[in-house]
N, C-alpha and C positions, 0 to 999 in steps of 0.2 A: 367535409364532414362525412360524406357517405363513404369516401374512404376509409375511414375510421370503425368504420360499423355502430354508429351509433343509432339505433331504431325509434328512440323515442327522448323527447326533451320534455320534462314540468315541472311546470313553476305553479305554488299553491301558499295558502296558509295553514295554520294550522288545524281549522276546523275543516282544513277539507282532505287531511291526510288520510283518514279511514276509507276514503273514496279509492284510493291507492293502493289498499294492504293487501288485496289480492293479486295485482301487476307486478311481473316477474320484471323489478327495478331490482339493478345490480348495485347502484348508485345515489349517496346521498348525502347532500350538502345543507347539514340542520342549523338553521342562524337564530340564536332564541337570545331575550335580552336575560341579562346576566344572574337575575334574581329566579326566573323561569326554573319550574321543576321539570324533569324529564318526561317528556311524554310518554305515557305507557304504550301507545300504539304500538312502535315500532317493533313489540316482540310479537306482532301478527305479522310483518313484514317477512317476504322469503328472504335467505339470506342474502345479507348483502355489505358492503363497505362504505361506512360512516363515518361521517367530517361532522365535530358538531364546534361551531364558536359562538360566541357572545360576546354581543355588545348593544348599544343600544340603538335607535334607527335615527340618528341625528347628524346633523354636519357641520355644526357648532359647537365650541366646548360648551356644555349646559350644566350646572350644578347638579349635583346626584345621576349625570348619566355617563356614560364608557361610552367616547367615542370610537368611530372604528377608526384602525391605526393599521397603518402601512404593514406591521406583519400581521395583523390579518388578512388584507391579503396575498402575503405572501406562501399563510397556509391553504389559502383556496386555488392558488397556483401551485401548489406543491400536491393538494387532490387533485387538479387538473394532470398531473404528467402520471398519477396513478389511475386515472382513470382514460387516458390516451393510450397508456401501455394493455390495457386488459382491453380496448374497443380496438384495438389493431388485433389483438390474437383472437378473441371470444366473442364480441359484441359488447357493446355494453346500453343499461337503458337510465338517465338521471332523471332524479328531482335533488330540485332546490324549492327549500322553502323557509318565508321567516314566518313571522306572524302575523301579517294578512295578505305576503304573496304578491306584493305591490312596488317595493321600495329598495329592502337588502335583499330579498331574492333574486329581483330582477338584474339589478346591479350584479351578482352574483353571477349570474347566470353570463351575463353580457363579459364577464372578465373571462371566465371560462372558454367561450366560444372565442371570445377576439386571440387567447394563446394558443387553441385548439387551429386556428387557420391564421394562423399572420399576415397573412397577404390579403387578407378579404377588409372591404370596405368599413369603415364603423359604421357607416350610415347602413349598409345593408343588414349587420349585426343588430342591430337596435331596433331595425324591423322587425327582423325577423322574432327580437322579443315582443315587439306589441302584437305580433303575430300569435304566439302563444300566451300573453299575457295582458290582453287590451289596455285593461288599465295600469300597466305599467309608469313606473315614475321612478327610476333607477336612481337610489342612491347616489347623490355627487360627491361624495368624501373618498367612496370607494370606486368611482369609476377614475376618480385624479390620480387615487392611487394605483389603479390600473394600468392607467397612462404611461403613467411614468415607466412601474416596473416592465412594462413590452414595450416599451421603447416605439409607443402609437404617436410622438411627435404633436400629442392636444388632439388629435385627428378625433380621441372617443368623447373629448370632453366636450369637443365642438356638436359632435352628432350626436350628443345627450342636452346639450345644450335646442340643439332645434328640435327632440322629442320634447322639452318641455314645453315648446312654442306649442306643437302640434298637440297635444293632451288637453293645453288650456282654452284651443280652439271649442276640442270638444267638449271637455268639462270645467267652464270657466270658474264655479265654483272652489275649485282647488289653489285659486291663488290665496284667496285668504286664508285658509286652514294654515298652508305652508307659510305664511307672512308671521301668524298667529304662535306656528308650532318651532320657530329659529329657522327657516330654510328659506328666506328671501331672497338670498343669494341665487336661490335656482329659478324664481321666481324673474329676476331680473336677468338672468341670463336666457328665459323664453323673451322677454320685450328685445333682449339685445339679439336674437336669432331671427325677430322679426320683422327688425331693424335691417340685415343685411343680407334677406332672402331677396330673391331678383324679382 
């Protein structure tokens, strides 16, 4: 990464974008669900180069919601090699954010950096997002499709898999929201991480 010249990583919601508009980000990856009006901030923002997609934060098909689907992230990989090309010549500074900075940002974020170093570990990846983003809880729809498209061999689904073990350690509360909200699946897949940690 420090190769790269990237200076700075964040991950945010939407209410904490104004927090932002004066940090000279060069970079921006907007995930807002699909009904979402534009946010007026970003014309305080310095200039910068903008990815905005929509979908909803889900990882079941759910009546009335747009799941995320395979080209989407192929356009967050396609901002990634435009935003690898300007951090090799200029620096560059991102955010990523959806709407509360938790879930598709994260995931976002985690796909970004896993194509930005291929050789780096997913578990160290995934750190490094709780790292900037504690309460992280990375989208599973879009980290599978991650997977696949870098050729990470399950490697990020497994080490997204044992971040949810380790989240629910600390905020056990989060299993039923996600039980409640269609994401059991990730839910089950922290019991199954917890199952065959040593």
């Amino acid at each position: 990464m420090n190769s790269l010249n990237i200076s700075m990583l964040t991950i945010c919601g939407l209410e904490e974008l104004d927090q932002h508009a004066s940090r000279p980000i060069t970079h921006i990856l907007s995930i807002l669900d699909p009904e979402y009006p534009e946010p007026p901030i970003f014309g305080e923002f310095p200039p910068h180069s903008r990815r905005v997609l929509r979908f909803h934060d889900v990882v079941e098909p759910t009546p009335g919601q747009v799941l995320p689907q395979r080209e989407h992230v192929e356009e967050i990989l396609a901002f990634g090699v435009s935003l690898k090309e300007t951090a090799a010549e200029n620096g560059a500074h991102l955010l990523v954010h959806c709407h509360a900075g938790i879930s598709r940002s994260t995931a976002a974020m985690a796909t970004l950096l896993a194509q930005l170093a291929p050789e780096r570990p997913a578990d160290d990846i995934l750190a490094q997002i709780v790292e900037i983003r504690p309460k992280a809880w990375p989208n599973l729809r879009i980290i599978e499709s991650a997977d696949g498209l870098l050729g990470r061999q399950g490697t990020l689904v497994s080490a997204v898999g044992r971040l949810y073990a380790m989240q629910l350690e600390r905020y056990p509360h989060i299993a039923e929201y996600m039980r409640t909200n269609g994401r059991s699946r990730e839910v089950e897949m922290a019991a199954a991480a917890r199952l065959l940690a040593p």
